[in-house]
N, C-alpha and C positions, 0 to 999 in steps of 0.2 A: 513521612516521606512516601511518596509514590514513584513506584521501578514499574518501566517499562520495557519490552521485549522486544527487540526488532532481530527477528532470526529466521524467520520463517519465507520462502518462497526462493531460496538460493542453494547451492550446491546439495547435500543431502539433504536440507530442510525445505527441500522441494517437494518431496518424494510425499502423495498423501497421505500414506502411514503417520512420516514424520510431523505431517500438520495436523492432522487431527490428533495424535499423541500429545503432541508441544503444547496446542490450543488447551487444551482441556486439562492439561497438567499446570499451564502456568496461570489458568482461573481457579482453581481448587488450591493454589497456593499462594493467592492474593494479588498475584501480577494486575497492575493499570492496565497498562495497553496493549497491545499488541501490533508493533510497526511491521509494514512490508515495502521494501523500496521495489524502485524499475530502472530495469537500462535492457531497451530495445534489441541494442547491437553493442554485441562485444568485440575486442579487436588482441588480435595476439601480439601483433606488433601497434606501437602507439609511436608518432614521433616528438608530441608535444608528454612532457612532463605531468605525472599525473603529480597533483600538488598535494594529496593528505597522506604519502606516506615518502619516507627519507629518499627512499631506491628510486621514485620516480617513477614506481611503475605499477599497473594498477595491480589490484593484489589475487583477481582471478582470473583464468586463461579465456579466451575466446568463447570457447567451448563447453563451459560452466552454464549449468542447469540453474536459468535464472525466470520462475515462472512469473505471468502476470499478476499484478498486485490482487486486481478483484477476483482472477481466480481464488488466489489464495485467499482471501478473504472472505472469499463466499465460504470456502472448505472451514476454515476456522468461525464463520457467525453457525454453523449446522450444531457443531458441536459447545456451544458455550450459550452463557444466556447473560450475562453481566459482565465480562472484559469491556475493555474499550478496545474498540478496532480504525487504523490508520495507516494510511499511507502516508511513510515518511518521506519517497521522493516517488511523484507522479509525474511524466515527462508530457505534460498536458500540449503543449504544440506538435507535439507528434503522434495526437491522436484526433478523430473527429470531434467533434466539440458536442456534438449530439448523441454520437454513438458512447462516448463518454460519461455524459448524461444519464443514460440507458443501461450501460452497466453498472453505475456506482450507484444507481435509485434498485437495481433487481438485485443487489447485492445485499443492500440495507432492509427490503422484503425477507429475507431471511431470519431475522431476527425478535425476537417477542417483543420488544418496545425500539420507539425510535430514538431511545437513547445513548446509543455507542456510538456511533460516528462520529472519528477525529476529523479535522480538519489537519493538512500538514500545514497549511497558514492561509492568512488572506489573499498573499500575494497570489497564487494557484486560483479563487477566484478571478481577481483580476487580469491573469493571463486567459479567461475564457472570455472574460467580456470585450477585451481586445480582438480576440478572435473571431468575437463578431456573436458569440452563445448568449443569449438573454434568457434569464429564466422567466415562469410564471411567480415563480414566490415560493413552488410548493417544495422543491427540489432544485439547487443549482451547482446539481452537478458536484464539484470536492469545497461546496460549501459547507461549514460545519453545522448538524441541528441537533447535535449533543445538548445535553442539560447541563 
C-alpha cells in the first residue's frame, strides 16, 4: 500500500522550517506523495454551506496561513529526491494559464529526474485547454509526466 501526505502549505505546515522538516522526514520514511491543496481567498463568514464537514462551516478562519501550492513545492523538491510531489487541489481558472505553465515547469527543474510529478487529474488538464493553454508537448502545465 502507498500513503500519501497532504499536510504541507497550510496553517503551521506553512512555516519553511515546517516543509522542509515534513518533506524530508516523510521521504526517509517511505511516504508516496506528498499533496498541497490551494484556496486563493478565505472567508470568515460563508453564507453557502460548506458541504464536507457536519457544522457547515469551513474548518479554517479567513486568516489562516495558506501558502501557494508551487511555492511549497518547490521548498519540498530542494529537499527530497524520490517522493512524489502533487497538487491536490489547484484552482487553475484563477490563475494565467501561462504563468501557470511557468511555475509548475520551474518547479519540476528543481528536482534530479522528471519523475515525481503528480498530476491531481486529467480533468485540471482539460480546464487549461478550455482556457484557451495549448501546450508544445514538452510540458502542459499540471499535466502529469510521472513514470
Amino acid at each position: 500500500m502507498k500513503i500519501g501526505l497532504f499536510a504541507l502549505g497550510i496553517g503551521n505546515g506553512a512555516r519553511p522550517g515546517a516543509i522542509l522538516k515534513t518533506a524530508a522526514e516523510a521521504e526517509r520514511r517511505g511516504v508516496s506523495t506528498l499533496w498541497v491543496g490551494e484556496h486563493v481567498v478565505l472567508f470568515d463568514r460563508q453564507d453557502s454551506k460548506y458541504p464536507y464537514a457536519e457544522s457547515g462551516e469551513f474548518p479554517l478562519p479567513g486568516g489562516a496561513d495558506w501558502l501557494d501550492p508551487f511555492i511549497t513545492l518547490t521548498f519540498a523538491a530542494a529537499v527530497t529526491k524520490t517522493i512524489r510531489l502533487a497538487t491536490g487541489i489547484c484552482l487553475v481558472p484563477e490563475h494565467n494559464p501561462v504563468v501557470l505553465a511557468k511555475q509548475s515547469r520551474a518547479w519540476t527543474g528543481c528536482r534530479t529526474d522528471g519523475s515525481r510529478w503528480v498530476s491531481e487529474s486529467d480533468g485540471r488538464r482539460k480546464s487549461l485547454r478550455r482556457s484557451g493553454f495549448r501546450s508544445s508537448g514538452a510540458h502542459s502545465g499540471l499535466a502529469s509526466i510521472s513514470k
